[in-house]
Backbone as JSON Lines, residues from 0, in Angstrom:
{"i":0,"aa":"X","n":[142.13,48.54,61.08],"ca":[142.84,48.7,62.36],"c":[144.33,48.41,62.14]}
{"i":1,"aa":"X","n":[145.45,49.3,62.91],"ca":[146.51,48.62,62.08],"c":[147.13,48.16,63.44]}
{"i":2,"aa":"X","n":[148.43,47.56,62.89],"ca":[148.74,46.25,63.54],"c":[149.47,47.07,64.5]}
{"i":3,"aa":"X","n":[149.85,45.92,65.63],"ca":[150.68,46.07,67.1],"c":[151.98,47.15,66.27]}
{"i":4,"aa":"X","n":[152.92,47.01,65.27],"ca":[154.01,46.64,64.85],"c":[153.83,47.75,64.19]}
{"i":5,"aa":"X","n":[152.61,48.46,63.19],"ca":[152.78,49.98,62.43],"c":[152.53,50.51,63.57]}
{"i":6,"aa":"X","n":[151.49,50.83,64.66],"ca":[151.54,51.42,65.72],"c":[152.91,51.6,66.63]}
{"i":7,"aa":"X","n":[153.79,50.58,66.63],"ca":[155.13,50.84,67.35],"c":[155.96,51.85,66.45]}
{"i":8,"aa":"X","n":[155.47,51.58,65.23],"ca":[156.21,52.46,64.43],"c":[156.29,53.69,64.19]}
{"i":9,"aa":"X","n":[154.73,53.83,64.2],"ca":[154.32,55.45,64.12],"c":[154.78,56.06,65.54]}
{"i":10,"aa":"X","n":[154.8,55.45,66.8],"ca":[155.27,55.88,68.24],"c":[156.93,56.41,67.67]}
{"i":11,"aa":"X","n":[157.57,55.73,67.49],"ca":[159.13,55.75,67.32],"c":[159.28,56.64,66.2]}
{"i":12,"aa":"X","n":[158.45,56.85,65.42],"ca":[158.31,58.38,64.79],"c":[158.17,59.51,65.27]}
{"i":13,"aa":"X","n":[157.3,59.21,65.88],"ca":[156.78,60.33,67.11],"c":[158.16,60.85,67.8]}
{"i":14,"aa":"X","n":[157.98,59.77,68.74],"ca":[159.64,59.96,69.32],"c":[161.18,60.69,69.18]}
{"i":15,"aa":"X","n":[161.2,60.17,67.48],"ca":[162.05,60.46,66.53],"c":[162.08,62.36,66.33]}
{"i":16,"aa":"X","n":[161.29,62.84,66.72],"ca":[160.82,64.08,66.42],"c":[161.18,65.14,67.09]}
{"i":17,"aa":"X","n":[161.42,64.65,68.6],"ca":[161.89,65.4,69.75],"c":[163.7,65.42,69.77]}
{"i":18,"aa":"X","n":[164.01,66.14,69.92],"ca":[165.72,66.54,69.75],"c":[166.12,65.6,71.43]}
{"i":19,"aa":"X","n":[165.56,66.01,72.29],"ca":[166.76,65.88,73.71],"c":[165.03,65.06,74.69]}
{"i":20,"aa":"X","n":[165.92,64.61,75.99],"ca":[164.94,63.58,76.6],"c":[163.63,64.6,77.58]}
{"i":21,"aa":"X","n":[164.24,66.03,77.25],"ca":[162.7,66.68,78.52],"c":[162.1,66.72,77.39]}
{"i":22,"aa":"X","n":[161.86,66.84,75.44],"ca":[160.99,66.92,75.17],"c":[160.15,65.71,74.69]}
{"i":23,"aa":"X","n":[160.86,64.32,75.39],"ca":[160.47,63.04,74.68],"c":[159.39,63.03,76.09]}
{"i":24,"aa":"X","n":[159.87,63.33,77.94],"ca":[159.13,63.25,78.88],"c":[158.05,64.55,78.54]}
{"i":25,"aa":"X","n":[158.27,65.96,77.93],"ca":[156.41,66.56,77.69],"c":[155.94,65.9,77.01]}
{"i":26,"aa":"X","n":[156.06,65.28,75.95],"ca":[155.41,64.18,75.08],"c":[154.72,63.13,76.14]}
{"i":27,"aa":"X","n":[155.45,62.46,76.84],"ca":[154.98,61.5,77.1],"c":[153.75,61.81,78.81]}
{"i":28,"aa":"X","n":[153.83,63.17,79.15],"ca":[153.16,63.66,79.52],"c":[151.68,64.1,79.26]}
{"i":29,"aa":"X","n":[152.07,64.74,78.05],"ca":[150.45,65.23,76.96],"c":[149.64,63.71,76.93]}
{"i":30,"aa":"X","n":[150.65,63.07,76.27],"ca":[149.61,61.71,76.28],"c":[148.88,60.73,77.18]}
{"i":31,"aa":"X","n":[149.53,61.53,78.73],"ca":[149.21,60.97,79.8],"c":[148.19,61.43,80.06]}
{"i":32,"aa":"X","n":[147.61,63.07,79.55],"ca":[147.18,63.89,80.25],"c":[145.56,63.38,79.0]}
{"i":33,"aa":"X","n":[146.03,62.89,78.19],"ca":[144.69,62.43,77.38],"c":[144.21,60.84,77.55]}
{"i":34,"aa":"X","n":[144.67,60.64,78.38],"ca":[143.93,59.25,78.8],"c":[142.75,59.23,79.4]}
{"i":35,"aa":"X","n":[141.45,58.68,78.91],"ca":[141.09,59.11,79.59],"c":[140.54,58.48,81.26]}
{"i":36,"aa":"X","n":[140.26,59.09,81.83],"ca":[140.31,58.83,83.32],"c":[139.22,57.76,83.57]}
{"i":37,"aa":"X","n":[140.09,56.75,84.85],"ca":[139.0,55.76,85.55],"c":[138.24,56.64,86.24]}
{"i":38,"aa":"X","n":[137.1,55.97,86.35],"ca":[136.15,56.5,87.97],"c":[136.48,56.26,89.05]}
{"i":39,"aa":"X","n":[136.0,57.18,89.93],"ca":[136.87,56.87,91.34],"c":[136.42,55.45,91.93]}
{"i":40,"aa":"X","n":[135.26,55.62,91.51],"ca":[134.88,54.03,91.82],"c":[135.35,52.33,91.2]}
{"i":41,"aa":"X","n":[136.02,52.8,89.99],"ca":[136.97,51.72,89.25],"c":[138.1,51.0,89.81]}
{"i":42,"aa":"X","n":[138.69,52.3,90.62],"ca":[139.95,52.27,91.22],"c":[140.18,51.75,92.0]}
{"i":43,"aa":"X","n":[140.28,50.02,92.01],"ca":[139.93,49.1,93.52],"c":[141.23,48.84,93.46]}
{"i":44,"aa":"X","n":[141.37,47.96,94.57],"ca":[142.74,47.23,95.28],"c":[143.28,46.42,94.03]}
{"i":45,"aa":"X","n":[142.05,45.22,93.43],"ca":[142.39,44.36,92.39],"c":[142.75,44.86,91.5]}
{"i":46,"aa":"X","n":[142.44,46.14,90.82],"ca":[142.96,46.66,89.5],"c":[144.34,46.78,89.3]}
{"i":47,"aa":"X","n":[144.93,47.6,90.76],"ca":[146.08,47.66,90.98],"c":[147.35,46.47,90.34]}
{"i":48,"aa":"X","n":[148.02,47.74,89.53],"ca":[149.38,46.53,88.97],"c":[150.2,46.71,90.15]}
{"i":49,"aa":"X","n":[150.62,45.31,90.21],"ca":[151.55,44.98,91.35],"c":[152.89,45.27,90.7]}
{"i":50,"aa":"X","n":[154.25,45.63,91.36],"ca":[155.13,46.09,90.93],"c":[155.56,47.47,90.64]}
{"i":51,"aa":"X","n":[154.44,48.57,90.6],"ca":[154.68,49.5,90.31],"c":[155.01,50.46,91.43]}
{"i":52,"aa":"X","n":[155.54,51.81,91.7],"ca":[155.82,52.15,92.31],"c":[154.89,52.99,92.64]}
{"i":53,"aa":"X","n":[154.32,53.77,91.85],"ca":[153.34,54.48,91.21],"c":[152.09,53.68,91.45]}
{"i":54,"aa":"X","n":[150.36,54.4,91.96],"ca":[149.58,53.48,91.85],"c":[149.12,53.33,90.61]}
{"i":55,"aa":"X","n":[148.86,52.48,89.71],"ca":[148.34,52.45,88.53],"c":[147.22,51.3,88.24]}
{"i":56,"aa":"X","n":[146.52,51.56,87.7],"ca":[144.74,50.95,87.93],"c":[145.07,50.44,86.12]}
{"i":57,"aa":"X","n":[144.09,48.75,85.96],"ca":[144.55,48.67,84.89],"c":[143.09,47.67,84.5]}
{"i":58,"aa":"X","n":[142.44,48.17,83.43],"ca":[141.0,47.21,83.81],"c":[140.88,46.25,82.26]}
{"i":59,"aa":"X","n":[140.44,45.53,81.72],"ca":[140.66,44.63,80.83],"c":[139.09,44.37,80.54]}
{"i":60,"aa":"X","n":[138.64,44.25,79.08],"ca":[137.71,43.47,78.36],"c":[138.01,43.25,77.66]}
{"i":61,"aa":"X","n":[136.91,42.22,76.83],"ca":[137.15,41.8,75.8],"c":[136.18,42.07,75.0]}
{"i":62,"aa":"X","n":[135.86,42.24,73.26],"ca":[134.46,42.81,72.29],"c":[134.93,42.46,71.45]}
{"i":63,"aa":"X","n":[134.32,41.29,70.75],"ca":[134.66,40.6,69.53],"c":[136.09,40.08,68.92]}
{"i":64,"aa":"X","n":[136.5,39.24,70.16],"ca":[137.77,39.2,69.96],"c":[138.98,40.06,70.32]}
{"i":65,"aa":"X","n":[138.72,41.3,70.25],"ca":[140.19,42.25,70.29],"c":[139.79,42.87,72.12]}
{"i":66,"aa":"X","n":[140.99,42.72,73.0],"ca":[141.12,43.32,74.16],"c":[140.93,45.35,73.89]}
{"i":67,"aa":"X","n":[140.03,45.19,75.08],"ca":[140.42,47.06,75.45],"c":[140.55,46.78,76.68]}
{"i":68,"aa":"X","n":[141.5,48.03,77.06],"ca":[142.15,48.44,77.98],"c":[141.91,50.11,78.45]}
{"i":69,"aa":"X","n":[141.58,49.84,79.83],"ca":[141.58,51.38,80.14],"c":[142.27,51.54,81.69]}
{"i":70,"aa":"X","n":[142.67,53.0,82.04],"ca":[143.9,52.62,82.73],"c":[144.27,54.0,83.81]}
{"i":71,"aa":"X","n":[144.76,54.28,84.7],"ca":[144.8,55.63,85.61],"c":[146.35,55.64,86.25]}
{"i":72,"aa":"X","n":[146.25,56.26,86.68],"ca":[147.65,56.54,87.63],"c":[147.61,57.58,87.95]}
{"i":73,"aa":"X","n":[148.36,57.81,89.38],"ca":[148.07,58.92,90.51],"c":[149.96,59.66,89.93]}
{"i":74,"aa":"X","n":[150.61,58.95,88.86],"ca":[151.42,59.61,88.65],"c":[151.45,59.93,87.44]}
{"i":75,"aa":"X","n":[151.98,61.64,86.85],"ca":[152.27,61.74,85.53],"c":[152.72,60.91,84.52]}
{"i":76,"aa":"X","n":[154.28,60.85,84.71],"ca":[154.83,60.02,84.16],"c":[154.37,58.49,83.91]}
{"i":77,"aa":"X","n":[154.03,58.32,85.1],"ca":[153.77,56.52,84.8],"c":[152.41,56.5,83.66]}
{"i":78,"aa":"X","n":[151.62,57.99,84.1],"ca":[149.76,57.27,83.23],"c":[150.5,57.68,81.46]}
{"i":79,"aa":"X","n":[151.93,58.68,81.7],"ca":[152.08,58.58,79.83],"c":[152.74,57.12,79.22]}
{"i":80,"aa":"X","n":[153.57,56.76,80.24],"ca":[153.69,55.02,79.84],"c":[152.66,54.25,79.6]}
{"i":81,"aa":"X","n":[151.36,54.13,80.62],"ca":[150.86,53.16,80.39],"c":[149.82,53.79,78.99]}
{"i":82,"aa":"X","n":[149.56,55.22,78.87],"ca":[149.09,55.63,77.62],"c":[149.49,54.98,76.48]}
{"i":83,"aa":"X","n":[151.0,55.2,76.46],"ca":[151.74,54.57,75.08],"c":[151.12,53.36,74.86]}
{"i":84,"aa":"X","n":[151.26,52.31,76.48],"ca":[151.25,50.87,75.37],"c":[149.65,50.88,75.83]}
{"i":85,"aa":"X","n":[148.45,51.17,76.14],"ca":[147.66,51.29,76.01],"c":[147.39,51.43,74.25]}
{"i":86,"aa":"X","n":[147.69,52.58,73.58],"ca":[147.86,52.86,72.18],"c":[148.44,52.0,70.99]}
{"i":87,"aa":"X","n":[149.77,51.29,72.02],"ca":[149.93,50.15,71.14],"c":[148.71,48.95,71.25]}
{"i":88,"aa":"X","n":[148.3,48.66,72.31],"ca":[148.13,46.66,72.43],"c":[146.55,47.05,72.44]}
{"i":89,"aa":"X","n":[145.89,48.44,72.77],"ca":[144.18,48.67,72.38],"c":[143.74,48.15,71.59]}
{"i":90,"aa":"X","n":[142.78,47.42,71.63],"ca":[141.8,46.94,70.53],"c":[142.54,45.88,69.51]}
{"i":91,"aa":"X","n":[143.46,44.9,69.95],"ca":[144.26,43.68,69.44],"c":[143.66,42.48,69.91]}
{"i":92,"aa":"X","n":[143.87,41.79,69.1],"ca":[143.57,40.33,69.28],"c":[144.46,40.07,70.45]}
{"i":93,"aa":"X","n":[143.74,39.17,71.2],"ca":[144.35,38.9,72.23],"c":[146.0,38.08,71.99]}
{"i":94,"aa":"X","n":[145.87,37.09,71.02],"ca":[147.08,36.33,70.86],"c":[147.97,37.21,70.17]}
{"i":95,"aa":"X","n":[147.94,38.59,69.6],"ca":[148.78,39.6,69.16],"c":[149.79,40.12,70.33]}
{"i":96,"aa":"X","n":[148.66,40.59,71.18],"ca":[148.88,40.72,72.26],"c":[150.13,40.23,73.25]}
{"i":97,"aa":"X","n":[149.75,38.86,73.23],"ca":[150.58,37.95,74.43],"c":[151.85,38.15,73.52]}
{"i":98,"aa":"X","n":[151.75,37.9,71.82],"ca":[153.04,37.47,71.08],"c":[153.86,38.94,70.48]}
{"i":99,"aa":"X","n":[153.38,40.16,71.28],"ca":[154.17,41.39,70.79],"c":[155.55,41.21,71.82]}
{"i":100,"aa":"X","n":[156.33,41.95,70.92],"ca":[157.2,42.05,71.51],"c":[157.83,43.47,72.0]}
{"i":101,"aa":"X","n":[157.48,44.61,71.25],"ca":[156.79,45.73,72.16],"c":[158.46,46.35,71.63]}
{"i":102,"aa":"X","n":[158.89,46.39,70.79],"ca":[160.57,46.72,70.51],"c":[160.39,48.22,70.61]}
{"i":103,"aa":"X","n":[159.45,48.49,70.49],"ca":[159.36,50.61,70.5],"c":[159.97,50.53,71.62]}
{"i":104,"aa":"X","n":[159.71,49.85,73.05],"ca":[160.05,50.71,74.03],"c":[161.88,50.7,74.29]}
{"i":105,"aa":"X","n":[162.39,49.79,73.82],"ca":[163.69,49.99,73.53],"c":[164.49,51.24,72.11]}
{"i":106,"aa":"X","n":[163.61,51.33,71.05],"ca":[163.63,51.98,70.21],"c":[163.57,53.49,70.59]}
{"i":107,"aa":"X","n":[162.93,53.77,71.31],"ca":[162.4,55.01,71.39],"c":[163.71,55.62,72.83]}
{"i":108,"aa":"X","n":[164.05,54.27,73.62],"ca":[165.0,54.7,74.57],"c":[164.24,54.78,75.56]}
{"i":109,"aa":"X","n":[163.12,54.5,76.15],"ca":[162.47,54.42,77.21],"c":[162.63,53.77,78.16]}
{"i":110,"aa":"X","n":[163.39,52.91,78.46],"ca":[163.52,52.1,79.45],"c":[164.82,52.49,79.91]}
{"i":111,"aa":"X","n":[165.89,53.22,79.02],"ca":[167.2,53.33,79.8],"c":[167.02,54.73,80.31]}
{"i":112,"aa":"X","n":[165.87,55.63,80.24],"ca":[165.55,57.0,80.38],"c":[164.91,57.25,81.68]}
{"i":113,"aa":"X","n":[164.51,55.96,81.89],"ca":[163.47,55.89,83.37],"c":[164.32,55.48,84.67]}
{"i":114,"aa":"X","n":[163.89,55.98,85.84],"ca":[164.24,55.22,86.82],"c":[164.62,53.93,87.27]}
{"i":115,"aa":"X","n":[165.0,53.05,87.58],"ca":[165.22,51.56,87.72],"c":[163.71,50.98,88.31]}
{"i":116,"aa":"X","n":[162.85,51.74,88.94],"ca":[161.57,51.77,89.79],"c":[160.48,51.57,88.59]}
{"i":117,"aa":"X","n":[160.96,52.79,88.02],"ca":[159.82,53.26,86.76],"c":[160.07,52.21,85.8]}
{"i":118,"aa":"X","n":[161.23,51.53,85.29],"ca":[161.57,50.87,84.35],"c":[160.79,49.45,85.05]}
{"i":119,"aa":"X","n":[161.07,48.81,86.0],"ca":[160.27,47.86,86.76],"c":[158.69,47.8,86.66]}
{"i":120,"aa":"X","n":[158.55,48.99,87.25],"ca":[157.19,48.77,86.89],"c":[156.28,48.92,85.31]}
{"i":121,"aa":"X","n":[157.54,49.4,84.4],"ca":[157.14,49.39,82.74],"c":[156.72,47.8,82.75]}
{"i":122,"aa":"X","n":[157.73,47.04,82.92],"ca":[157.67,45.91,83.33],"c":[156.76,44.89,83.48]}
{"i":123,"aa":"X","n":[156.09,45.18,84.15],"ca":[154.68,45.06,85.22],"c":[153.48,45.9,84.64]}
{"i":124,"aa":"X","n":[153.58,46.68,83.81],"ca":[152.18,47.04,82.89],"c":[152.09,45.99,81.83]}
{"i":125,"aa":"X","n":[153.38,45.85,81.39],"ca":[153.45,44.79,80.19],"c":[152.65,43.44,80.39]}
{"i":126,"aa":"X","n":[153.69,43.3,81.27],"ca":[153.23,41.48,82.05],"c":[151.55,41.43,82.34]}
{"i":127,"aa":"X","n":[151.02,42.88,82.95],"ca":[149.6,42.92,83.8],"c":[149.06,42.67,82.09]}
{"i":128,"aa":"X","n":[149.12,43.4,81.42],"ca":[148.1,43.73,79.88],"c":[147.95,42.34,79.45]}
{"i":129,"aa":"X","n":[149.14,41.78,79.44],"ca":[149.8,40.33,78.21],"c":[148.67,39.06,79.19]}
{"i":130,"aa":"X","n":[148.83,39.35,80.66],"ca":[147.94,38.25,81.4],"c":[146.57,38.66,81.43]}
{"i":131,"aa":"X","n":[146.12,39.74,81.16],"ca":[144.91,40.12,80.92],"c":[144.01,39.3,79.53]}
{"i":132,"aa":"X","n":[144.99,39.76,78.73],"ca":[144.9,39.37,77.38],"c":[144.51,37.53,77.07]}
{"i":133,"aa":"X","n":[145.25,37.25,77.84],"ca":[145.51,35.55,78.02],"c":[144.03,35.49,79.02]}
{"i":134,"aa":"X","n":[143.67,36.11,79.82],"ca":[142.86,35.34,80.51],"c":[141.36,35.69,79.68]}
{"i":135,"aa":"X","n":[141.12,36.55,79.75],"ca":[140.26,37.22,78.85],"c":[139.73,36.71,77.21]}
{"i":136,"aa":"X","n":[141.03,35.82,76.86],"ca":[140.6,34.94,75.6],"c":[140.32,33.49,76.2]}
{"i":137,"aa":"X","n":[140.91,33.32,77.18],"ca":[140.43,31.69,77.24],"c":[139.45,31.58,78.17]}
{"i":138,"aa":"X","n":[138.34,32.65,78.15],"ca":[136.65,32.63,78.54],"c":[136.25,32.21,77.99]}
């Protein structure tokens, strides 16, 4: 499995690939569009990340140590964000987790590319995953 840190890397490769910012947003679209989907029945009030502008559903376990994460949004854009770090922090030890520091999303230019709304609630996926992570190990 490779780490938080080659996964940021291979993203910012990715990234690296696209010339101008509409083809970094179809990118980050496709990957939205392969997430795959909650059930309608998943999609409660509690899942809900607070902060976002966008509704976005965010559900947390734990299997031998490493967190999974699975995840929805009623908006494009926001479900290819939470795709990305879905891809990064999936299947990590939880204390990886809390102690990433997640530098792709500055690397790649994502946060100065987004809305002040959208960038907020990047924000607020982070924080939701990282407290997931934390609660979820000290069961």
């Amino acid at each position: 499995m490779p780490s938080i840190t080659e996964i940021e890397q291979e993203i910012i490769d990715d990234f690296d690939f696209f010339d101008d910012w509409m083809e970094k947003y179809e990118h980050l679209i496709e990957l939205g569009k392969e997430l795959p989907l909650l059930d309608e029945s998943e999609k409660s009030d509690d899942l809900l990340i607070k902060g976002c502008q966008s509704r976005v559903w965010l559900k947390a376990n734990i299997n031998n140590g490493k967190i999974n994460y699975h995840a929805d949004s009623d908006a494009i854009i926001t479900k290819g964000i939470i795709s990305l770090l879905i891809k990064v922090l999936n299947n990590q030890p939880s204390q990886d987790i809390v102690n990433a520091e997640l530098g792709f999303i500055d690397k790649i230019g994502l946060k100065e590319h987004l809305s002040p709304t959208r960038s907020n609630g990047l924000v607020s996926m982070v924080k939701q995953m990282k407290i997931y992570a934390l609660a979820l190990a000290a069961k």
